[in-house]
Every structure is written in structure tokens, then in C-alpha cells.
PDB file of the backbone (N, CA, C, O) and the ligand in Angstrom, with CONECT records:
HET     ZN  A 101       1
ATOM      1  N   UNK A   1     -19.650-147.528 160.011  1.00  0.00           N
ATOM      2  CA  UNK A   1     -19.779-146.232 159.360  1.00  0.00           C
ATOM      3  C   UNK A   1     -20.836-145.397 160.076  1.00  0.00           C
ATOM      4  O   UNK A   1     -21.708-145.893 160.790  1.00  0.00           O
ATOM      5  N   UNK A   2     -20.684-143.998 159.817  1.00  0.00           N
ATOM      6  CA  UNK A   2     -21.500-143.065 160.852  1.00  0.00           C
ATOM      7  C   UNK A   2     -21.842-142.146 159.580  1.00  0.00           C
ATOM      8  O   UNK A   2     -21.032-141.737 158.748  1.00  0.00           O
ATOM      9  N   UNK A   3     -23.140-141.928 159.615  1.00  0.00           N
ATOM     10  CA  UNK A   3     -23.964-140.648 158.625  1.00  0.00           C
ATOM     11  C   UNK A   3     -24.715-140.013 159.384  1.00  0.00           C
ATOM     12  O   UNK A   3     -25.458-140.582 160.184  1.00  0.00           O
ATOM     13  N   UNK A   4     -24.649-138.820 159.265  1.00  0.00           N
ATOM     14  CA  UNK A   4     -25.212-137.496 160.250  1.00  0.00           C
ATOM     15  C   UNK A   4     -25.682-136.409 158.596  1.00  0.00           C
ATOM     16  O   UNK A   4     -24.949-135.778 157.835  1.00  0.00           O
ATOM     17  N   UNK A   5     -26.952-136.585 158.598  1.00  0.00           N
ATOM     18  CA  UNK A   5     -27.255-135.637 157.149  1.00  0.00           C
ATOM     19  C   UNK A   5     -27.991-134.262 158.041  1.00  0.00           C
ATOM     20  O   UNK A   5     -28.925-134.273 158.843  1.00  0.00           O
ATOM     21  N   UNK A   6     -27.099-133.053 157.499  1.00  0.00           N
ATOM     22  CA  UNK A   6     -27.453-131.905 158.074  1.00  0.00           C
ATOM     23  C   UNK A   6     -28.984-131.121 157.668  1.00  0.00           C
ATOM     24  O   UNK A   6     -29.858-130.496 158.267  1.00  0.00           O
ATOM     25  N   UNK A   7     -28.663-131.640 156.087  1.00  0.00           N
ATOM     26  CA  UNK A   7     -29.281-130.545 155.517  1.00  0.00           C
ATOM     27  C   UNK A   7     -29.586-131.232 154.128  1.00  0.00           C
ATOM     28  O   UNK A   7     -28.666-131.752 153.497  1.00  0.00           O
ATOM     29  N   UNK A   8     -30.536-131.232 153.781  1.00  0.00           N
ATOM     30  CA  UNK A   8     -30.918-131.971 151.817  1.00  0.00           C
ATOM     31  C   UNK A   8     -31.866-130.438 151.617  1.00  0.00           C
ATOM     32  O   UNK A   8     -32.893-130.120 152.216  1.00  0.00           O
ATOM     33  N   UNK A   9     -30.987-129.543 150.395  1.00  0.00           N
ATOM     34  CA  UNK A   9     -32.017-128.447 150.014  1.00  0.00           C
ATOM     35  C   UNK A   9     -32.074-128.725 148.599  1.00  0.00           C
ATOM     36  O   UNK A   9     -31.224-129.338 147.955  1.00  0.00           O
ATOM     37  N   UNK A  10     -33.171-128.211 148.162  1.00  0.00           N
ATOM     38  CA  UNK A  10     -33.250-127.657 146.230  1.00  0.00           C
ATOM     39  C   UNK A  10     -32.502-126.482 146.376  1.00  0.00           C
ATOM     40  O   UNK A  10     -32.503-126.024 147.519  1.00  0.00           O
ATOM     41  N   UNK A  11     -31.807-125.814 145.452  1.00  0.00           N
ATOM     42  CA  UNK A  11     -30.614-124.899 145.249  1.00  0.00           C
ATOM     43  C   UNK A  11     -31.191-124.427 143.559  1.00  0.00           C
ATOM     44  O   UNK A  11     -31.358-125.311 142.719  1.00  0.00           O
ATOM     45  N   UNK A  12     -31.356-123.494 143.349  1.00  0.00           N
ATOM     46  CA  UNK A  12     -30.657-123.077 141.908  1.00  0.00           C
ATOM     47  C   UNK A  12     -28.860-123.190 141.759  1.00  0.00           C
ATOM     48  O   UNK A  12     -27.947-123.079 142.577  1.00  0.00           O
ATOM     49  N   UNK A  13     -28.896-123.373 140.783  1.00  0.00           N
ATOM     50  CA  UNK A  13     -27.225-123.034 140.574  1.00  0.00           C
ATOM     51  C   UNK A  13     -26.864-121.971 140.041  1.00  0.00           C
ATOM     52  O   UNK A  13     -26.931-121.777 138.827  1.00  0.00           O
ATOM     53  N   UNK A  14     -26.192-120.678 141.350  1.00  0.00           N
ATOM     54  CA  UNK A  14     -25.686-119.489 140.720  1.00  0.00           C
ATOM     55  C   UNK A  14     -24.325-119.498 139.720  1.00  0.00           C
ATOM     56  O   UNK A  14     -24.060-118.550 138.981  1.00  0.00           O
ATOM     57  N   UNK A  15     -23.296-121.035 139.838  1.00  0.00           N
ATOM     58  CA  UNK A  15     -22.388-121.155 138.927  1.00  0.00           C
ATOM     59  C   UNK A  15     -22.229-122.756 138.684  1.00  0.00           C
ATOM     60  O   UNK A  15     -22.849-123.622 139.301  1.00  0.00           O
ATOM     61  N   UNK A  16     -21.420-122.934 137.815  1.00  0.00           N
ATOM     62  CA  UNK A  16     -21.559-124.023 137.483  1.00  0.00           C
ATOM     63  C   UNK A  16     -21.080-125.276 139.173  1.00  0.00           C
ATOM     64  O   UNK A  16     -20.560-124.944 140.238  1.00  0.00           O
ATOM     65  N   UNK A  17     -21.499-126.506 138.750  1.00  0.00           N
ATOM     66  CA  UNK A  17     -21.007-127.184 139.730  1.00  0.00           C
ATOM     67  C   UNK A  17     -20.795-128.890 138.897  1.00  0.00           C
ATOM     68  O   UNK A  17     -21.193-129.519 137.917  1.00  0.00           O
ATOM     69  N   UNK A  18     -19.971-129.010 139.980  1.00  0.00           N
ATOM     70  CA  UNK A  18     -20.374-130.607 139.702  1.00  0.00           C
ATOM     71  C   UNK A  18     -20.822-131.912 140.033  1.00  0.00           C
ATOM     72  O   UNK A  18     -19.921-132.574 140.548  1.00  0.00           O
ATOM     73  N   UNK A  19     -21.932-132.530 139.913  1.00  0.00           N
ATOM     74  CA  UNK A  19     -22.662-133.742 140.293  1.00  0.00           C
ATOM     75  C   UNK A  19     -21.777-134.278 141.149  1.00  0.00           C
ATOM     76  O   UNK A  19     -20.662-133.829 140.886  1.00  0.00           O
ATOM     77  N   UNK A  20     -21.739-135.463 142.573  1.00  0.00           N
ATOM     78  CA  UNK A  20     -21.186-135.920 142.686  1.00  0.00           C
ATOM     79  C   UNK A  20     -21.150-137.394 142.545  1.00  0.00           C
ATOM     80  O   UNK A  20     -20.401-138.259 142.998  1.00  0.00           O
ATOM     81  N   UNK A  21     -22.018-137.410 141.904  1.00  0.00           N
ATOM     82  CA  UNK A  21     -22.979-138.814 141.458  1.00  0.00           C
ATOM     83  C   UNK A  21     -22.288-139.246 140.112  1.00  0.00           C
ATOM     84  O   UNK A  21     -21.821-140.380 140.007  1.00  0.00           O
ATOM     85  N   UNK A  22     -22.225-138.301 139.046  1.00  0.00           N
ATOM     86  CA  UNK A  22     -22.185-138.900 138.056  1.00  0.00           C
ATOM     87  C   UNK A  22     -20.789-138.283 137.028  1.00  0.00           C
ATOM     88  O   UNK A  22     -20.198-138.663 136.017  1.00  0.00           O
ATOM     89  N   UNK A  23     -20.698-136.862 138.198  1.00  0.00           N
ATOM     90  CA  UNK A  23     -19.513-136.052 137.349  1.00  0.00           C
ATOM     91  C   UNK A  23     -19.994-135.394 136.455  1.00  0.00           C
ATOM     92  O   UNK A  23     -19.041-134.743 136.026  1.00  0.00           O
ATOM     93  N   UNK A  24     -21.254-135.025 135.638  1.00  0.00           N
ATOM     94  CA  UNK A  24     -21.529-133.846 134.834  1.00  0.00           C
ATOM     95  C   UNK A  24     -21.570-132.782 135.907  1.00  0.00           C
ATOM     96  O   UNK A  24     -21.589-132.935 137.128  1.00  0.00           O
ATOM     97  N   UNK A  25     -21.578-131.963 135.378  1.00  0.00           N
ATOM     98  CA  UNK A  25     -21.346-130.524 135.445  1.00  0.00           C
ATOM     99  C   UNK A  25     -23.361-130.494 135.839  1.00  0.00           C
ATOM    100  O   UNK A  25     -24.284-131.232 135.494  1.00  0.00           O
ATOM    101  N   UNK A  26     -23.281-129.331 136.639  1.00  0.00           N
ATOM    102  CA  UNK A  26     -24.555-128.651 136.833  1.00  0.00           C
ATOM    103  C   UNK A  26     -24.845-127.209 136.538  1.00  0.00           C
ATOM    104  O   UNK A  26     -24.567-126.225 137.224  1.00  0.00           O
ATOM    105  N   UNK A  27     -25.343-127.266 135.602  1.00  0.00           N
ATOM    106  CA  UNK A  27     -25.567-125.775 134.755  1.00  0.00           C
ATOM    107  C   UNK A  27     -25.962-124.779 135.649  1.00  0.00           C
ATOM    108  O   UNK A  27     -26.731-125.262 136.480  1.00  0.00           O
ATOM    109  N   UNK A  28     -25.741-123.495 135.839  1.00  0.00           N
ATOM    110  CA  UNK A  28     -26.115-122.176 136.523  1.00  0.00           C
ATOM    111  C   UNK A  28     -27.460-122.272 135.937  1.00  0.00           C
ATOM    112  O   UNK A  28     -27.623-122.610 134.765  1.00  0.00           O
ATOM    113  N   UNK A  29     -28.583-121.934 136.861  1.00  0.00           N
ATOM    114  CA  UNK A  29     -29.735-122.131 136.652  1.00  0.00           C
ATOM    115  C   UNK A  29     -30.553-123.530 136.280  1.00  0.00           C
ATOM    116  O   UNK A  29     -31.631-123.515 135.685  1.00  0.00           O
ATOM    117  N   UNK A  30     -29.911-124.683 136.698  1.00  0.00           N
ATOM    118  CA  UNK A  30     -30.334-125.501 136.861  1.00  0.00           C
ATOM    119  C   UNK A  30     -30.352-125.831 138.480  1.00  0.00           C
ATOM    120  O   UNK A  30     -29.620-125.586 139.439  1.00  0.00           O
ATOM    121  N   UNK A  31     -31.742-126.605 138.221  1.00  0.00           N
ATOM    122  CA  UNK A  31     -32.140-127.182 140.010  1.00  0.00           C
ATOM    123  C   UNK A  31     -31.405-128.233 140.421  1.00  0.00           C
ATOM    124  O   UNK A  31     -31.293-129.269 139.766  1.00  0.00           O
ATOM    125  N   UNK A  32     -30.891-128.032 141.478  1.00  0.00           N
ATOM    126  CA  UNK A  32     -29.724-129.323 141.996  1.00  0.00           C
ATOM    127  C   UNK A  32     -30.337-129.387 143.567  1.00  0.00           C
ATOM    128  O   UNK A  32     -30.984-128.478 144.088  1.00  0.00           O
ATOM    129  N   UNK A  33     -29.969-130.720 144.226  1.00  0.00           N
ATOM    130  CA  UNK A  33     -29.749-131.143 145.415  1.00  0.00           C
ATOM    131  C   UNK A  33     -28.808-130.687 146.541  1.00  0.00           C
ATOM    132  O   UNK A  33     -27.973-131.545 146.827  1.00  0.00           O
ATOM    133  N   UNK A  34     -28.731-129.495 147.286  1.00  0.00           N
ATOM    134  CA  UNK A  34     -27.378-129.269 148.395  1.00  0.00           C
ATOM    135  C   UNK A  34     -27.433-130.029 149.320  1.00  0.00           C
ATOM    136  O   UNK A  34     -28.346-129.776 150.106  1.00  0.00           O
ATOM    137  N   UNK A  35     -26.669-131.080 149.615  1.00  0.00           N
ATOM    138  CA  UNK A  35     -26.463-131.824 150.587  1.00  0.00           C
ATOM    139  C   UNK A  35     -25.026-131.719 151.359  1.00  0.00           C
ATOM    140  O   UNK A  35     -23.930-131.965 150.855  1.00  0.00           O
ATOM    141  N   UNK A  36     -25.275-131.312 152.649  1.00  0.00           N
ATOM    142  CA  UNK A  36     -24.666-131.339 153.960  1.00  0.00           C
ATOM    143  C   UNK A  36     -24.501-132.158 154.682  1.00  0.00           C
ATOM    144  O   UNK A  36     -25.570-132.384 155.248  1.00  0.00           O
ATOM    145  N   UNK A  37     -23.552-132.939 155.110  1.00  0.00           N
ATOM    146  CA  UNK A  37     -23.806-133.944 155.775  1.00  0.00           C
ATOM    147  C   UNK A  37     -22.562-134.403 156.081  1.00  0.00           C
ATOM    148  O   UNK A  37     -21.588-134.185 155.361  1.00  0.00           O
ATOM    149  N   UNK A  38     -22.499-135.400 157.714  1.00  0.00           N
ATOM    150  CA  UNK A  38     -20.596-135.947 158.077  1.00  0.00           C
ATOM    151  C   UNK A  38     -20.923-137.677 158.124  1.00  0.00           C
ATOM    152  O   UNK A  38     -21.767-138.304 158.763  1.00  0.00           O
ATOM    153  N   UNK A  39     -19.718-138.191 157.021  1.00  0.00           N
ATOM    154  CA  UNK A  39     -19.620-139.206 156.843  1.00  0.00           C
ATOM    155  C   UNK A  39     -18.422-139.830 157.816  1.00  0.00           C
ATOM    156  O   UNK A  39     -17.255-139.537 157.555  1.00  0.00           O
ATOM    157  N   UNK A  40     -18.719-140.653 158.888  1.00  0.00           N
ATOM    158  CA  UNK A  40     -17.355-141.332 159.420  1.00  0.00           C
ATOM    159  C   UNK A  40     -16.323-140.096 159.973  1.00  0.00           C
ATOM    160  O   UNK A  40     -15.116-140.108 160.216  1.00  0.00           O
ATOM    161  N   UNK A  41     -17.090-139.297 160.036  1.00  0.00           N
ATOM    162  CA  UNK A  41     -16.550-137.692 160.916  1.00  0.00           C
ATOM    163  C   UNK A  41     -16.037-136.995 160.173  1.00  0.00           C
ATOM    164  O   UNK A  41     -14.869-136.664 160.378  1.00  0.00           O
ATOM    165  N   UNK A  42     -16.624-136.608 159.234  1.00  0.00           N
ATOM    166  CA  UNK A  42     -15.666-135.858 157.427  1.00  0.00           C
ATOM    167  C   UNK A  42     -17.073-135.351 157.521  1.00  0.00           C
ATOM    168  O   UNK A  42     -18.138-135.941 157.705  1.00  0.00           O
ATOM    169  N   UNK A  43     -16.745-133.963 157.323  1.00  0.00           N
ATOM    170  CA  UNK A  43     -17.895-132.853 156.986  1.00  0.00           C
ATOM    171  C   UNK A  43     -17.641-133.307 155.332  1.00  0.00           C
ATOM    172  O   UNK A  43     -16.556-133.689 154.893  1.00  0.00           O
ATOM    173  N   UNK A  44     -18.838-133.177 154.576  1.00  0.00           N
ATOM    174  CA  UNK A  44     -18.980-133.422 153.575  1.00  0.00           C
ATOM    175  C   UNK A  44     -20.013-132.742 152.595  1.00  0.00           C
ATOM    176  O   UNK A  44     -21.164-133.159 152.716  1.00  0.00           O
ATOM    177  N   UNK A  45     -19.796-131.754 151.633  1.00  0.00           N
ATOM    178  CA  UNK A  45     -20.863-131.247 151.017  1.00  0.00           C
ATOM    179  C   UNK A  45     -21.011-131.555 149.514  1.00  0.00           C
ATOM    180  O   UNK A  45     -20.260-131.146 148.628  1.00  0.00           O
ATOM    181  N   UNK A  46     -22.050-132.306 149.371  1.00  0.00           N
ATOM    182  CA  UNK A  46     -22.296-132.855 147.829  1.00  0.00           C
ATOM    183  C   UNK A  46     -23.415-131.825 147.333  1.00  0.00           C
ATOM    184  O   UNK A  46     -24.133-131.055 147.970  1.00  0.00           O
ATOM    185  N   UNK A  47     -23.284-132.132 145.750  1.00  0.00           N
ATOM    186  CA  UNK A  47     -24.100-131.198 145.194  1.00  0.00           C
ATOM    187  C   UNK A  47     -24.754-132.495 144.274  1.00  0.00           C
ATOM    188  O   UNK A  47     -23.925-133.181 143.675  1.00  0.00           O
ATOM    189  N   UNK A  48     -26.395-132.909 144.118  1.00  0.00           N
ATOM    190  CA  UNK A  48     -26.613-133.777 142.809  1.00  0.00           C
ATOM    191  C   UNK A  48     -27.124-133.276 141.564  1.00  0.00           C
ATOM    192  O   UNK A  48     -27.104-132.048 141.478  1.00  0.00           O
ATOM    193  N   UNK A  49     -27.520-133.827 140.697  1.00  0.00           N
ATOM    194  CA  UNK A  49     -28.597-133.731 139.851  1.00  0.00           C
ATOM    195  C   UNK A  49     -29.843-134.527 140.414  1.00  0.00           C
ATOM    196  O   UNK A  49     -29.883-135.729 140.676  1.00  0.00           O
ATOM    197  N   UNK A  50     -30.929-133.519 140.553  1.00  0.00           N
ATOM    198  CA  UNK A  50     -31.906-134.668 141.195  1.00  0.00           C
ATOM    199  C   UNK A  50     -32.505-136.186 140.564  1.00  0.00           C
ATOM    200  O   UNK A  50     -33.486-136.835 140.927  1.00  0.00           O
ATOM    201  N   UNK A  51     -31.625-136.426 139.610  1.00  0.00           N
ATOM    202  CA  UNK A  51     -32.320-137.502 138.961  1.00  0.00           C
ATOM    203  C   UNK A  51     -31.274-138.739 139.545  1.00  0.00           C
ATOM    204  O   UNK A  51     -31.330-139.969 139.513  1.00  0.00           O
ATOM    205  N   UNK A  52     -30.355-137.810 140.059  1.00  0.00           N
ATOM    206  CA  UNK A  52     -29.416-138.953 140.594  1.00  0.00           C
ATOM    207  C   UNK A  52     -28.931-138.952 141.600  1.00  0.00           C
ATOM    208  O   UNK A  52     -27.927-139.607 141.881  1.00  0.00           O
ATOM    209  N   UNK A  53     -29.776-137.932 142.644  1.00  0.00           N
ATOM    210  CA  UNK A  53     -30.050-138.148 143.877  1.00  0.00           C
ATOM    211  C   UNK A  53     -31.231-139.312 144.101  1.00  0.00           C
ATOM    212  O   UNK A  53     -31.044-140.176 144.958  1.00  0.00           O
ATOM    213  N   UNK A  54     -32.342-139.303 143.372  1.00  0.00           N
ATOM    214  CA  UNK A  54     -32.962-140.048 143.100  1.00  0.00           C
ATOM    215  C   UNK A  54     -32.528-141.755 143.029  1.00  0.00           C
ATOM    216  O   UNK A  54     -32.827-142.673 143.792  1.00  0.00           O
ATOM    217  N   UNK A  55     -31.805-141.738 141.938  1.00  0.00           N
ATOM    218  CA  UNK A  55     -31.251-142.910 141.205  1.00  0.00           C
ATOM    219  C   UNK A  55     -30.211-143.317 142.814  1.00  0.00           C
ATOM    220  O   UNK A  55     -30.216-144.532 143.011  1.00  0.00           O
ATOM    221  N   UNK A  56     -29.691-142.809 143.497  1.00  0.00           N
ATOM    222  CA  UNK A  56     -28.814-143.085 144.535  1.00  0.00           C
ATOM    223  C   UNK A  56     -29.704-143.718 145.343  1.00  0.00           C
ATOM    224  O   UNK A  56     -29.875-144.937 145.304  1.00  0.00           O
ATOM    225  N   UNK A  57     -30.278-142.987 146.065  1.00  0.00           N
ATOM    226  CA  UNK A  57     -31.457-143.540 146.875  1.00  0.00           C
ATOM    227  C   UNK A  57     -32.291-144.522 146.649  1.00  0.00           C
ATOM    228  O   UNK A  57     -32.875-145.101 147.565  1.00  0.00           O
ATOM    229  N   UNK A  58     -32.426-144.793 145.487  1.00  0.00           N
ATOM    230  CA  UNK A  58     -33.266-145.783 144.759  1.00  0.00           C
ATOM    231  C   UNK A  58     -32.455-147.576 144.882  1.00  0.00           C
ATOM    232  O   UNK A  58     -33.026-148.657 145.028  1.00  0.00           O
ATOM    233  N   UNK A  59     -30.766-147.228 144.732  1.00  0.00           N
ATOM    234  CA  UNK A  59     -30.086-148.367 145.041  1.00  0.00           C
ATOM    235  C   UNK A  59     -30.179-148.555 146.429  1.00  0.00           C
ATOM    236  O   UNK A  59     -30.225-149.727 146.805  1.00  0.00           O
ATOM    237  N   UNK A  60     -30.223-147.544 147.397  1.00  0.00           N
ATOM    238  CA  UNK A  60     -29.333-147.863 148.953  1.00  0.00           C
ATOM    239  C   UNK A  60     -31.035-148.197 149.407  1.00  0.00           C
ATOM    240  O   UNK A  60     -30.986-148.944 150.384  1.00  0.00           O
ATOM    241  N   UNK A  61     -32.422-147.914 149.053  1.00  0.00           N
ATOM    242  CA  UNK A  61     -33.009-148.597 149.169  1.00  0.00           C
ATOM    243  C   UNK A  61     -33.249-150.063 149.128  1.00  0.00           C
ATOM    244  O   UNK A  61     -33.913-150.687 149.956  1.00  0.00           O
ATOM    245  N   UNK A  62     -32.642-150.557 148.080  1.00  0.00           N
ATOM    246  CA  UNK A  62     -32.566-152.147 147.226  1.00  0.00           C
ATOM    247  C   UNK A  62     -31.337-152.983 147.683  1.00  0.00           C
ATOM    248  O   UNK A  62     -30.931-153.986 147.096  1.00  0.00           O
ATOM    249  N   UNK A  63     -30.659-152.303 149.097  1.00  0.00           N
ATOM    250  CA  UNK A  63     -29.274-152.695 149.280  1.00  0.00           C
ATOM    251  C   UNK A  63     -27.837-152.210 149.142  1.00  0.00           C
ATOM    252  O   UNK A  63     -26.849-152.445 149.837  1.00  0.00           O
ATOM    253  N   UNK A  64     -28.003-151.456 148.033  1.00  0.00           N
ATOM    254  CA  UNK A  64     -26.607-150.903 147.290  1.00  0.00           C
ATOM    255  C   UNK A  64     -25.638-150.772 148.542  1.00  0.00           C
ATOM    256  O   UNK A  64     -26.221-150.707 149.625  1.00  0.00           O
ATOM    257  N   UNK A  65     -24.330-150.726 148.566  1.00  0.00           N
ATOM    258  CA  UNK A  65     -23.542-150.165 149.326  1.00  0.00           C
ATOM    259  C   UNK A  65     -23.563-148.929 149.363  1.00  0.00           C
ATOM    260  O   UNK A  65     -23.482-148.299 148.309  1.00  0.00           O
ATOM    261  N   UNK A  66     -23.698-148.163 150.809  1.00  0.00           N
ATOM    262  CA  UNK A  66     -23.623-146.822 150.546  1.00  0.00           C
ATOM    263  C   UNK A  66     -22.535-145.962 150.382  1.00  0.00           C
ATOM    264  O   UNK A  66     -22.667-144.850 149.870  1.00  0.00           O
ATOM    265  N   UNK A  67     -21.820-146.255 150.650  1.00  0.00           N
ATOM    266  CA  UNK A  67     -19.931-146.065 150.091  1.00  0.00           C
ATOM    267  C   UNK A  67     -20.211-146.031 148.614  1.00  0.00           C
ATOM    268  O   UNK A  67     -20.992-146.795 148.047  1.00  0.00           O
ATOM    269  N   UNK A  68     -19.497-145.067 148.030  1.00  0.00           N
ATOM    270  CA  UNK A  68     -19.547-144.758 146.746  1.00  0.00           C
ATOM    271  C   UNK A  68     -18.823-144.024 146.335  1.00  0.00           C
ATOM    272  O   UNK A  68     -18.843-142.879 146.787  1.00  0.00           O
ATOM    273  N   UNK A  69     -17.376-144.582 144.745  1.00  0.00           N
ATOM    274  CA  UNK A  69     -17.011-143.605 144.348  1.00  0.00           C
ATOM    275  C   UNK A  69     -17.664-142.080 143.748  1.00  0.00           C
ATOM    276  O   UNK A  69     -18.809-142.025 143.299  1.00  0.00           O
ATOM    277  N   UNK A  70     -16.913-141.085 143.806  1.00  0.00           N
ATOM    278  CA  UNK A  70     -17.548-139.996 143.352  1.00  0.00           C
ATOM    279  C   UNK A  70     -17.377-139.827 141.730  1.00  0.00           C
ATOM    280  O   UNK A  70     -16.235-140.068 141.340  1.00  0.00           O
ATOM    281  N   UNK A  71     -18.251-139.480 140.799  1.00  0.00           N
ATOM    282  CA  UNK A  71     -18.157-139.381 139.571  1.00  0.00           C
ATOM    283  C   UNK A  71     -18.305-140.399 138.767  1.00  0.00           C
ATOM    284  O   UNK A  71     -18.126-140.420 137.549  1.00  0.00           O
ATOM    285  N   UNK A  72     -18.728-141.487 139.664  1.00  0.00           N
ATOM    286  CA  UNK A  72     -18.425-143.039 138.693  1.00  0.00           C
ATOM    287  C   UNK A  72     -19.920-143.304 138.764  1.00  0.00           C
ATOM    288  O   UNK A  72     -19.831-144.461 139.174  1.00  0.00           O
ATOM    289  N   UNK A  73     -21.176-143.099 138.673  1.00  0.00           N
ATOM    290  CA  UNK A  73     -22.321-143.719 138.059  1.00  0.00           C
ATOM    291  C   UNK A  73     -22.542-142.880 137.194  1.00  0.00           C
ATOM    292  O   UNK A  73     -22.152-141.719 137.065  1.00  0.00           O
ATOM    293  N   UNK A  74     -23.557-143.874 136.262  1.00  0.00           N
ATOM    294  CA  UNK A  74     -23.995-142.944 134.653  1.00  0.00           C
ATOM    295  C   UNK A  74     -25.194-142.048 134.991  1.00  0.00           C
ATOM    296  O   UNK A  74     -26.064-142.416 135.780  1.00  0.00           O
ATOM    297  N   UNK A  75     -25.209-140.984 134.434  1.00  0.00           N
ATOM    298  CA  UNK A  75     -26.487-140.011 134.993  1.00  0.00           C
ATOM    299  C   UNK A  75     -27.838-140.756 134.077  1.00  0.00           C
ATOM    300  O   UNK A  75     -27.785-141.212 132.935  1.00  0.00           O
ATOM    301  N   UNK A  76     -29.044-140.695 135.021  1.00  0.00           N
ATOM    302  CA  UNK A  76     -29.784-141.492 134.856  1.00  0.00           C
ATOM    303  C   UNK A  76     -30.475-140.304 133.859  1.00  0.00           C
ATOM    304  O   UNK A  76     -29.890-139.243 133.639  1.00  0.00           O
ATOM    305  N   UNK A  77     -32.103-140.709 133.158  1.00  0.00           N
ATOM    306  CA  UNK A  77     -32.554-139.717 132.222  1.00  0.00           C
ATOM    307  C   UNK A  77     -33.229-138.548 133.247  1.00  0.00           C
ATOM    308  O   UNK A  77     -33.912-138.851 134.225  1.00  0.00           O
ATOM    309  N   UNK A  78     -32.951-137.319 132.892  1.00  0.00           N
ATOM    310  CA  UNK A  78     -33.743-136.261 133.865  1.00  0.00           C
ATOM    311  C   UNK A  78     -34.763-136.707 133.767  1.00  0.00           C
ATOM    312  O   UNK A  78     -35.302-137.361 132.874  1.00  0.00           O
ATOM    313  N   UNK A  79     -35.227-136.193 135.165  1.00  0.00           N
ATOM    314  CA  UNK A  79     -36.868-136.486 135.985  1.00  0.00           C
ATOM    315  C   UNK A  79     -37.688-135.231 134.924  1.00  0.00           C
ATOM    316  O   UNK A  79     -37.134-134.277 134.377  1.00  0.00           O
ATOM    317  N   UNK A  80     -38.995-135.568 134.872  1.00  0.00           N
ATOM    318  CA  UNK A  80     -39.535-134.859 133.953  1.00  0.00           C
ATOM    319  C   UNK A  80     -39.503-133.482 134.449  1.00  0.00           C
ATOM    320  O   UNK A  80     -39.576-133.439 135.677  1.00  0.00           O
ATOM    321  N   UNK A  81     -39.384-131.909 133.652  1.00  0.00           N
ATOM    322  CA  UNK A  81     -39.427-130.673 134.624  1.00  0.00           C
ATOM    323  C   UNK A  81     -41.296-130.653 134.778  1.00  0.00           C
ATOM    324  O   UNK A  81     -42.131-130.957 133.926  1.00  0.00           O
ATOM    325  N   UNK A  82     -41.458-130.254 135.959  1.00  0.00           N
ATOM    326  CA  UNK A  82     -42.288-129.541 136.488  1.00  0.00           C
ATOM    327  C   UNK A  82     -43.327-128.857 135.636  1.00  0.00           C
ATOM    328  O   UNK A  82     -42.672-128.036 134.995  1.00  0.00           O
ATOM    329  N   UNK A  83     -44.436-128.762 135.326  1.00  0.00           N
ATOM    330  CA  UNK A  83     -45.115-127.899 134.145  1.00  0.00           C
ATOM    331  C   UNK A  83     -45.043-126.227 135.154  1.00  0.00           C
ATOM    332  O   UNK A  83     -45.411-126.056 136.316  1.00  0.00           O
ATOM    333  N   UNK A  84     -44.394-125.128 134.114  1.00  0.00           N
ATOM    334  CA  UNK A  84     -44.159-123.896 134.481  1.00  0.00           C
ATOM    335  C   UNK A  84     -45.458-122.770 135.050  1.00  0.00           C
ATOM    336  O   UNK A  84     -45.175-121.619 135.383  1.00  0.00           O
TER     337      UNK A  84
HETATM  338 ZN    ZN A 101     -25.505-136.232 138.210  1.00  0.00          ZN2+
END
């Protein structure tokens, strides 16, 4: 397998989207993960919830396979927000 990551940004969300981690929905005006990147030569653009961009990284640290269906993990508890 071949991973080439272009780009990992914070994004507001101007419309809704959807996780590709867990399959909820990402609210307009919520902070998400834009990730760019070619898997095995497939341009590929994911959008997360950062708690499960987090939670992703947290397995492929510990081993996990990095192959992963899309929409099939449980969204982990949001990361605490930021004090405003
Ligand atoms: Zn998610």
C-alpha cells in the first residue's frame, strides 16, 4: 500500500458534511479535519470529526490496520471545545 498525505487542515464547515470515520454528519459551523491525500493511487478527500481523527490515529499508532471501512467506527466522545 502507498499513502501520500497532501494536506491535514482545520476547516469550519460552510455545509453540512459527512465524517468519514464514523458517518455522522458534520454540522455547518462545526470544526472538522480536511484531509487530502492518495491512497494506492486514488486521490482521496476525507472530511473527520476531530475526535475521530484523533481516535483513528490513536489505533494505527497501537497497530490497527490502516485500511478502513468508511462509516463503520463509533464516534468517540468530543474532545473538550477550546475555552472561547
Ligand atoms: Zn466522526
Amino acid at each position: 500500500m502507498s499513502y501520500i498525505l497532501f494536506s491535514m487542515t482545520e476547516r469550519k464547515a460552510a455545509k453540512r458534511h459527512r465524517c468519514i470515520w464514523c458517518g455522522e454528519h458534520i454540522e455547518p459551523g462545526d470544526t472538522y479535519s480536511d484531509e487530502r491525500s492518495v491512497y494506492d493511487g486514488e486521490i482521496q478527500r476525507m472530511r473527520w470529526h476531530p475526535e475521530c481523527r484523533a481516535d483513528a490515529e490513536d489505533g494505527w499508532k497501537n497497530g490497527a490496520d490502516e485500511e478502513f471501512m468508511p462509516h463503520c467506527a463509533e464516534r468517540p466522545e468530543p474532545l473538550p471545545k477550546a475555552p472561547a
